[in-house]
C-alpha positions as CSV (number, residue, x, y, z in Angstrom):
1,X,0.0,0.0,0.0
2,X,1.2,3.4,-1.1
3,X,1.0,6.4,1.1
4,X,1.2,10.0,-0.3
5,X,3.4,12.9,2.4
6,X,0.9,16.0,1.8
7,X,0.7,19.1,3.9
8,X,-2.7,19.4,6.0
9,X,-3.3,22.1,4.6
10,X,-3.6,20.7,1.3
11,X,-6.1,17.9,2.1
12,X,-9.5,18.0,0.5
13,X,-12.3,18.9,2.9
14,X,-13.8,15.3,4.7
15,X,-10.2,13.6,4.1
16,X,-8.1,11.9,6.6
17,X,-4.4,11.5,7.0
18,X,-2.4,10.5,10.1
19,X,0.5,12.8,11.1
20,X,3.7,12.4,9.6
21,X,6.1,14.8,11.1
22,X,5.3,19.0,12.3
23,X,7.6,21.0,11.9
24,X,7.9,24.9,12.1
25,X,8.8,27.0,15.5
26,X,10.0,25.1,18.2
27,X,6.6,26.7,19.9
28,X,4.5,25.7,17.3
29,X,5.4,22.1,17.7
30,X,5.7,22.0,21.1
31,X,1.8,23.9,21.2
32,X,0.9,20.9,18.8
33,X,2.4,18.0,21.2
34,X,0.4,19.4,24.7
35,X,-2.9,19.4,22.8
36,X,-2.2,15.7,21.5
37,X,-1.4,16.0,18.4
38,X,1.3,14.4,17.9
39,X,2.8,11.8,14.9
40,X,0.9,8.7,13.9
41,X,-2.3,10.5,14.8
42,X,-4.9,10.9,12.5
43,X,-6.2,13.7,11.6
44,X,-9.6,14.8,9.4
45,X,-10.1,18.3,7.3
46,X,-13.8,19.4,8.8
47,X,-14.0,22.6,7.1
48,X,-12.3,25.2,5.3
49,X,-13.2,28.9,5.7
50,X,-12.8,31.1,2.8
51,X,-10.7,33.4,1.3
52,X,-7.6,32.4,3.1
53,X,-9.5,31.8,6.6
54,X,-8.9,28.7,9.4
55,X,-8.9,25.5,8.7
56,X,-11.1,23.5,11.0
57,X,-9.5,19.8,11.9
58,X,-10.7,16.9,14.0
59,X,-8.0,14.6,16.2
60,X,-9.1,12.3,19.2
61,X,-11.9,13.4,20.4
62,X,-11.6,17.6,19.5
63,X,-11.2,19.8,17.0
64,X,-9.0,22.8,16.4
65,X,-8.7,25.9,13.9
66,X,-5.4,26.5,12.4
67,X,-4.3,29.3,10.0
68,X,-3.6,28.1,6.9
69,X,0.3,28.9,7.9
70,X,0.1,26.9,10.8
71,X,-1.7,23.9,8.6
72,X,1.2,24.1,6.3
73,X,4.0,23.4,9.1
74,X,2.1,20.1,9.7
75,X,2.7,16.7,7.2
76,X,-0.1,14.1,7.1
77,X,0.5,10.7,5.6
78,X,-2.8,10.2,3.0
79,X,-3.6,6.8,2.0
């Protein structure tokens, strides 16, 4: 099986990848870790805000809003 390394900010809206690596300020990551989002979880797109607006994504059992910056620094694993 063939797995393709994408930004989360490039997933489609409703698809699912689980969290290759996240990189970006060491504050960024380490923000990402406490809240449990953390590699080999996965991760869904919910809902994407337009023109340039957050990007709404559901891990465990919450969800979060992430600029589209932030969404960038983070690289899912899509099968």
């Amino acid at each position: 099986m063939q797995t393709l390394n994408v930004k989360l900010q490039d997933l489609a809206e409703g698809a699912s990848g689980k969290i290759r690596f996240i990189a970006g300020p060491p504050w960024f990551r380490q923000r990402m870790y406490e809240l449990g989002l953390l590699p080999g979880v996965q991760v869904k797109l919910v809902k994407r805000a337009p023109l340039g607006g957050p990007i709404v994504v559901e891990f465990l059992t919450q969800r979060l809003a992430l600029s589209p910056k932030e969404a960038n620094w983070i690289h899912v694993d899509v099968v």
